[in-house]
TORDRENMI-789354 format. One record per residue (C-alpha): x, y, z. Coordinates in steps of 0.5 Angstrom, whole numbers, plus 500, padded with zeros to 3 digits. Layout:
<nodes>
XYZ...
</nodes>
This chain:
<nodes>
500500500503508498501513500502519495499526498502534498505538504498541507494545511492540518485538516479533520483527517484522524491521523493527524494532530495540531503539532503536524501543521505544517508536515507532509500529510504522508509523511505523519500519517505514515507511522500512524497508519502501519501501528494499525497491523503490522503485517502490511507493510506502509511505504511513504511516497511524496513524490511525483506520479509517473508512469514508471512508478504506477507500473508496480501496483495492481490498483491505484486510487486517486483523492481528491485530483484534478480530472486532468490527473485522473484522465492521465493516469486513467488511461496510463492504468487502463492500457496497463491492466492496472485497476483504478478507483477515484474517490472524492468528497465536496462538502455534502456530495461526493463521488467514486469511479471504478475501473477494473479492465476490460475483463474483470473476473468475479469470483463471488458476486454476492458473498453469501453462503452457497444455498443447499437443500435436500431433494425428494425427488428427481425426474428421469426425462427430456427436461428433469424436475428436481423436487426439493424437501417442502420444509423451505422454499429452495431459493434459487433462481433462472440461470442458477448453476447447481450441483448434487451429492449423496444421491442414491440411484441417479448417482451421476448427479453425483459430483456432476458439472454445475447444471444451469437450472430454470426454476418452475417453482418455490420447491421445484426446478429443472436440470436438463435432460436426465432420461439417460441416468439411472433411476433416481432412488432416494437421497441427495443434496443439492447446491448452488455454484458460484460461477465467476462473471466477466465484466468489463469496463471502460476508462474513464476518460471514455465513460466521462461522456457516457457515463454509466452510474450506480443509483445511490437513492431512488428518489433522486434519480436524476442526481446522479447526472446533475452530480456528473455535471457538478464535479465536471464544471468544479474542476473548470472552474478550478482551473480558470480561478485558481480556486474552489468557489467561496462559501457562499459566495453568490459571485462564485456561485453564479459564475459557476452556475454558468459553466455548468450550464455551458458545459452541459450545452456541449454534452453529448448526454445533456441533462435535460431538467437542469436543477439550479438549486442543487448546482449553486448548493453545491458551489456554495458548500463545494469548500468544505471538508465533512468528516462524515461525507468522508467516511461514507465515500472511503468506507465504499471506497475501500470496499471496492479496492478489496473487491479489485484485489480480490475478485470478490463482490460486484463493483460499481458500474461505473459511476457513483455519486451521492449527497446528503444535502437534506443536511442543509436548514429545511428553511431559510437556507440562504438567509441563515447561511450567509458569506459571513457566518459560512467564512473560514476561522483558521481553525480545526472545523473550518471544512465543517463551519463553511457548510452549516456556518459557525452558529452550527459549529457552537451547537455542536459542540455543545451537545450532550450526548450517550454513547452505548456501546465502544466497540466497532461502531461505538469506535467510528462514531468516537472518531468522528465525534472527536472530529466534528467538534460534538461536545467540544464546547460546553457538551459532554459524551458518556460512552458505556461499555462492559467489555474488555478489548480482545485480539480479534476487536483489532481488525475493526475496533479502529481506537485500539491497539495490540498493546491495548488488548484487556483494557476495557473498551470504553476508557480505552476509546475514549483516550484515543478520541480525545488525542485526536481532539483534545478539546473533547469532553468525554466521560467513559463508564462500564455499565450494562444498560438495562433496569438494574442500571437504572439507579445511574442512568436516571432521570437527571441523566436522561433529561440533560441529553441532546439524544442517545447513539446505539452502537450495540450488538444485540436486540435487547439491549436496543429494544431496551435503549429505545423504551428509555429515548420514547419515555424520555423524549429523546432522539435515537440513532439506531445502527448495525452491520452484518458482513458487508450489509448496513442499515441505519434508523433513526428515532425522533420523538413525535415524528418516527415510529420507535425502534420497536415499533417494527422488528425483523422475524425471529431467526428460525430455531432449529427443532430439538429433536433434530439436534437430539436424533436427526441431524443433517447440517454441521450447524445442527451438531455445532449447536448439539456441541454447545448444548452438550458444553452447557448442559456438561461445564455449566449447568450442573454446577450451576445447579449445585452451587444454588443447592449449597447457597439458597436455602430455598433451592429444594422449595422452588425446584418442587414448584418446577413443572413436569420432569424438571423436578427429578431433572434439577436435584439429578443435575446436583446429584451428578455434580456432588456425588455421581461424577465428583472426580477425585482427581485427573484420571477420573476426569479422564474416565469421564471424557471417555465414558461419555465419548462412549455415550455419545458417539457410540452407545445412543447411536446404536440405541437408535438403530436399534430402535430404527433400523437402517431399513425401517419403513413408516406406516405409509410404506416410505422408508424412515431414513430418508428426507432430512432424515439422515441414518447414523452408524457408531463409532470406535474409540481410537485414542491414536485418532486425533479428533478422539483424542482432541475430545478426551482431552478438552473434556477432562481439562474443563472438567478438572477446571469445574472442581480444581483439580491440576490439568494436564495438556500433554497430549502423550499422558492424556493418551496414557490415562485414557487407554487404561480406561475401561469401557463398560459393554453396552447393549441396546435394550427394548423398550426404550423409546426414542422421540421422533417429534417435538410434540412428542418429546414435550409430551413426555417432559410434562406428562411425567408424574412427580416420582415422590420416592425417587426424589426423597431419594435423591435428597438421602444422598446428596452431600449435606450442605456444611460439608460442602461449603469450602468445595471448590465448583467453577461453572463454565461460561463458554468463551470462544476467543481464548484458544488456550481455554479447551472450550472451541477444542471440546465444541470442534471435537465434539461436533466434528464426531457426531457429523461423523455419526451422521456422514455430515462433512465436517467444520474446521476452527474457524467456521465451527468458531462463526457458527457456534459462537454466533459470530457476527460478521464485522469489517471496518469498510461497513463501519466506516460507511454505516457511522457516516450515514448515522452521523450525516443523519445527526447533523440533521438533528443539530439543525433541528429538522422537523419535517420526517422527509428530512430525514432518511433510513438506509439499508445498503450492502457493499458487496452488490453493491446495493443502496435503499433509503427511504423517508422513516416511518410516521408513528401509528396515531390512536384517537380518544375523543378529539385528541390524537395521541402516538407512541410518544404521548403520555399524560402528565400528573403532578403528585401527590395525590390520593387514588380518589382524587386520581381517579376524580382527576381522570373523570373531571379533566379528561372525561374518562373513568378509569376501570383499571389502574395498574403499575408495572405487574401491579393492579393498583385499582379495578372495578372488579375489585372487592369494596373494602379493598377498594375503599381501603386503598381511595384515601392513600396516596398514589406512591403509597398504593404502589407500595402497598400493592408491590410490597417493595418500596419506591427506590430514591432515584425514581422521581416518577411511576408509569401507571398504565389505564384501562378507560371508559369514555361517556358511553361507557366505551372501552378507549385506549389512552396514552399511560400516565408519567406520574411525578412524585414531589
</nodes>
């Protein structure tokens, strides 16, 4: 990688500090950027472009040059087979062109994992009908190439070339002519093949006068070649002044408004509704340097250098342009944007103060808002806070994160270090965000967000907010954070990645829906008795696997420490329903009595007994129950269709996987009761072979659940076995004699590879796919998918902050209307935009009053329930029927007289305690009291709850 920059002026780039004034920009970025992973070695370069020197790279990116440069060098790496990418940003609009050769090979055009299915049936005919399992639409294509295995009777599907399908149906499609194969018998597994494309692209200097564009935002269609124009009349412009025109400055804009014109009167492809306005806002901001126009712009950027490296993903075709000029005052513009208040102040914020003036630039910095969350995106967001200047000035930003860096973080969590590995997160961003800007008032905690924290996040900290960002990792958390900003007013900026995908909300009060007011379907689970007998994917054992860890490493103990601590244990676990009773104090009983290893042999007599369980006794179980040739009431055989028949296994301690399960079983369980481990492998191996087997024969009349019904049948039908639980209790361990026991319960971490936990889940798994004839995971994927890894890279987060943060200068603006604001979904590897103008918030109606999501009534305490109730009937005309407090019911109609009448003269926050049993916490200054009315006919009406204030 090269750097090629010319001595400047100190900008809002991260690299650089207010000591770097004056330097090359290369130069002091240099050593900066190369801390960032020291494996890819960082040349500096300040020299002039020649072609000699261009010669050596496979792809060239151009910033911020003129057209002449991009012309010369474009074709220079066109002739070459050099790749070329030009990326620029002009205050709220900015651009990036693509050209990859002539013939560009993609490898994968969308990143997304092969679609497999299973089949049911194939055709033997002229055009054959493959016909998929009905559990899940196929989701193929026309023109899709797939390719089969395990097919029993038409084997020559097997292993075949991709076959080009055309889909006939959400389950069916055909292949082509298969009257020449084998009957098809049963079985197979069908996949999509990724076929690489060819596309080809011309220089630039050819695509100048036909371009060809990527369409950012469909509802401005015409953009694209409004912006084409622009840029073009921006480098005439440039080159006859000598200059950019000046921050609104109406001279510059209106000679510039003429060229543009001119030049597009010679155009071969002319913009026939030529829009002056857009043109003369891009004149007047053109000056300007947006941190968060830059992050957009270079996080696209430097998806489309990974995707010219690497073959991998779509590129653009050819031409990208996009703008944010909604970030501009809804109203006014020109008369709150003057030359004056829009003029340079030779300071840090200039590229942002020439945009949105320096009126702007004093709210911003006096913003106080609350991070949640410090890791990739918590990370961005810092950095371009710091760079914006937000609460730089009598502002504040608390930032909250729990965690601790990890290795893995470094190659997204853009704040961090190698040498910052076990910091925790939020201190440790926030002192990297504040030496990019010093002026930056930051206060880092490491609170979970939710109700247990609500004694620190209170009333008082929630009312001096300007509004609260997300950068979280999990739904709850969010729905969490989104009750808080609907019950506090506050605006919400809501964002998240996965892989190359982006989306970005945003929640303002009175004018949006909420976060929660729409939620995607929940993920589809997998039924259990797939992963108990039937499984059929690796993603079935890996999650057998993590089943297996916790009901091993966790649970138990977890079990047995409550049965030493709680003295209610044995009272609440009799109140347990079905089985769950005896299946608890049987869990304790294992962990205190049973299986208590005495020391590492014992652990290693556990590891192989329960290798030998698993992997080779219940499998017998189940074909001795279910043979491989069983055949179901309708005639069809039982081992067909999902259905994948097993065979067992035999230990082999000199097998490596065998091995790899004995040894991390029994290091994890030495750890549960701290005992010594031992990791070498030989001893281990030594241990084991000295362990002896007992002989095990499947017996009848064990039954084996085919259905999910039928097991949760069986789980609550069972009766409560009195004796055997009186039993149980005989022989567990009193609890004095427990007391100084040393009992760890496992939490599952997937990133410390020297802690045996992904050793057991990849062993552990890996055997039972073995089982099932599965082809196996290695670490890496079996890590993805077991620890629900979700994908992050920085190129995203870079692109995804931008757009959050274009979103928030709206907010600092104070932007009203709801089609000022835009929610956006975008996928890079497509590449792919959609933005679209939020969602309103659902209106409700009682009488002539309208109310949404965000309305509440507002009391002033104290008063007693009657005059509560009177309050209700007198100002608003509605008798309340119901009066209720969190799970309490304060009040009902229902409710028996004396009950009623005892509770009318005491106090509201009095009731809530009576009620509740619990008292009112000090930092509570207000109690949500939820109603349930009737209007003057009696009426059930729905009504907004009541925000009850106490004294």
């Amino acid at each position: 990688m090269v750097f090629k920059t010319s001595r400047g002026v100190w900008t809002n780039t991260f690299f650089l500090r207010e000591a770097d004034i004056g330097k090359n920009r290369a130069e002091v970025s240099h050593p900066r950027l190369a801390e960032l992973n020291n494996y890819v070695p960082v040349h500096c370069y300040t020299g002039d472009l020649t072609n000699e020197y261009l010669k050596g790279f496979q792809v060239v990116v151009l910033t911020a040059s003129s057209l002449e440069e991009q012309i010369r060098i474009g074709e220079f790496c066109h002739a070459n087979g050099i790749k070329i990418v030009v990326s620029d940003s002009k205050g709220l609009f900015g651009k990036i062109f693509c050209d990859f050769g002539e013939n560009f090979v993609i490898q994968d055009i969308d990143g997304e994992q092969p679609i497999s299915n299973m089949v049911a049936s194939v055709t033997k005919d002229d055009e054959g009908v493959v016909t998929c399992l009905d559990e899940a639409r196929h989701g193929y294509e026309d023109g899709d190439c797939v390719t089969f295995t395990e097919v029993q009777g038409m084997t020559e599907l097997n292993g075949c070339k991709p076959m080009q399908i055309k889909v006939l149906g959400p389950y069916t499609f055909s292949i082509g002519n298969t009257s020449s194969f084998s009957d098809y018998v049963k079985g197979g597994i069908v996949t999509k093949v990724k076929m690489p494309k060819t596309v080809k692209f011309t220089s630039i200097k050819e695509s100048m006068s036909s371009p060809e564009y990527l369409i950012t935002d469909f509802a401005k269609f015409d953009r694209p070649a409004q912006l084409h124009l622009a840029f073009q009349a921006l480098d005439k412009f440039q080159a006859n002044k000598g200059f950019l025109p000046r921050p609104r400055n109406k001279a510059d804009a209106a000679e510039f408004l003429s060229i543009a014109k001119e030049l597009n009167s010679t155009l071969t492809e002319k913009v026939e509704e030529f829009d002056e306005k857009l043109i003369s806002q891009f004149a007047y901001t053109c000056t300007g340097d947006l941190c968060p126009m830059a992050a957009v712009i270079g996080g696209i950027t430097a998806q489309e250098v990974m995707k010219a490296c690497s073959g991998k993903f779509n590129p653009i075709k050819q031409f990208l342009y996009y703008d944010s000029t909604e970030c501009l005052p809804e109203e006014n513009e020109d008369s709150s944007l003057t030359e004056e208040n829009c003029a340079p102040k030779k300071d840090r914020y200039d590229g942002q103060t020439v945009v949105f003036g320096s009126d702007f630039q004093k709210k911003i910095g006096d913003l106080k808002y609350f991070l949640v969350g410090a890791g990739a995106i918590g990370c961005e967001m810092l950095k371009n806070w710091a760079l914006m200047g937000l609460a730089c000035g009598d502002g504040n930003v608390f930032v909250t994160d729990m965690d601790r860096i990890e290795k893995s973080n470094l190659n997204r969590q853009f704040l961090f270090r190698p040498w910052d590995v076990q910091k925790t997160k939020s201190s440790t961003a926030a002192a990297a965000a504040k030496e990019m800007n010093p002026n930056l008032k930051i206060t880092p905690q490491e609170n979970r967000v939710g109700p247990d924290t609500e004694n620190i996040y209170t009333d008082e900290f929630f009312e001096v907010l300007d509004g609260v960002t997300n950068a979280l990792d999990n739904v709850d958390a969010r729905m969490y954070m989104d009750r808080r900003c609907v019950y506090y007013c506050k605006p919400l900026l809501e964002s998240g990645t996965l892989g190359t995908k982006a989306n970005v909300q945003v929640v303002i009060p009175h004018v949006t829906e909420s976060y929660s007011s729409s939620q995607d379907p929940p993920e589809k689970s997998i039924p259990i008795c797939t992963l108990k007998n039937f499984p059929n994917a690796i993603e079935h054992t890996l999650q057998w696997a993590r089943d297996l860890f916790e009901g091993i490493f966790t649970q138990p103990i977890e079990c047995a420490l409550q049965y030493i601590n709680d003295p209610k244990f044995l009272e609440r676990t009799m109140k347990l329903q079905g089985s769950q009773p005896i299946e608890t104090l049987e869990a304790v009983k294992r962990a205190l009595v049973d299986d208590r290893p005495k020391d590492f042999q014992s652990c290693v007599a556990f590891a192989r007994s329960l290798w030998q369980d698993h992997y080779s006794n219940t499998i017998r179980q189940l074909l001795f129950n279910f043979p491989s040739d069983q055949v179901t009431s309708s005639g069809a055989l039982f081992w067909s269709g999902p259905k994948r028949c097993p065979h067992d296994l035999v230990f082999d301690s000199d097998n490596e996987a065998h091995l790899d399960f004995v040894m991390s079983c029994a290091n994890l369980r030495a750890e549960m009761y701290g005992l010594a481990q031992v990791k070498d492998r030989k001893q281990v191996q030594a241990m084991v072979d000295k362990v002896v087997v007992p002989v095990f024969t499947p017996k009848s009349g064990v039954r084996i659940e085919t259905t999910d019904a039928e097991l949760e049948s069986s789980r609550n039908s069972g009766s409560l076995d009195s004796d055997k639980i009186e039993n149980i209790k005989k022989i567990l361990p009193s609890i004095e004699s427990l007391k100084n026991m040393h009992l760890v319960p496992i939490e599952f971490e997937k990133d410390d590879d020297t802690n045996f936990h992904m050793d057991f889940i990849v062993a552990a798994s890996n055997l039972r796919a073995e089982n099932y004839d599965i082809p196996p995971a290695d670490r890496h994927k079996s890590k993805l998918i077991a620890g629900k890894i979700i994908p992050a890279i920085a190129t995203t987060t870079a692109l995804v902050v931008g757009l959050v943060c274009l979103e928030l200068y709206k907010l600092v603006q104070g932007h009203k209307k709801i089609e000022s604001y835009k929610n956006g979904f975008v996928n890079l590897a497509l590449p792919f935009f959609a933005f679209s103008e939020p969602i309103a918030p659902p209106k409700n109606k009682y009488y002539d009053t309208e109310f949404t999501l965000w309305d509440r009534f507002e009391v002033k305490g104290e008063m007693t329930l009657k005059e509560f109730l009177d309050y209700f009937q007198k100002e608003h005309k509605l008798e309340i029927t119901m009066l209720s407090q969190g799970v309490s019911m304060l009040y009902s109609f229902f409710m028996p007289p004396s009950k009623r009448e005892e509770r009318m003269v005491l106090p509201m926050s009095e009731v809530v305690k009576k009620v509740s049993k619990k008292k009112i916490p000090p930092h509570v200054k207000a109690l949500v009291l939820e109603l349930c009315c009737n209007d003057t006919d009696g009426e059930d009406v729905e009504v907004p709850y009541v925000k009850y204030n106490l004294p």
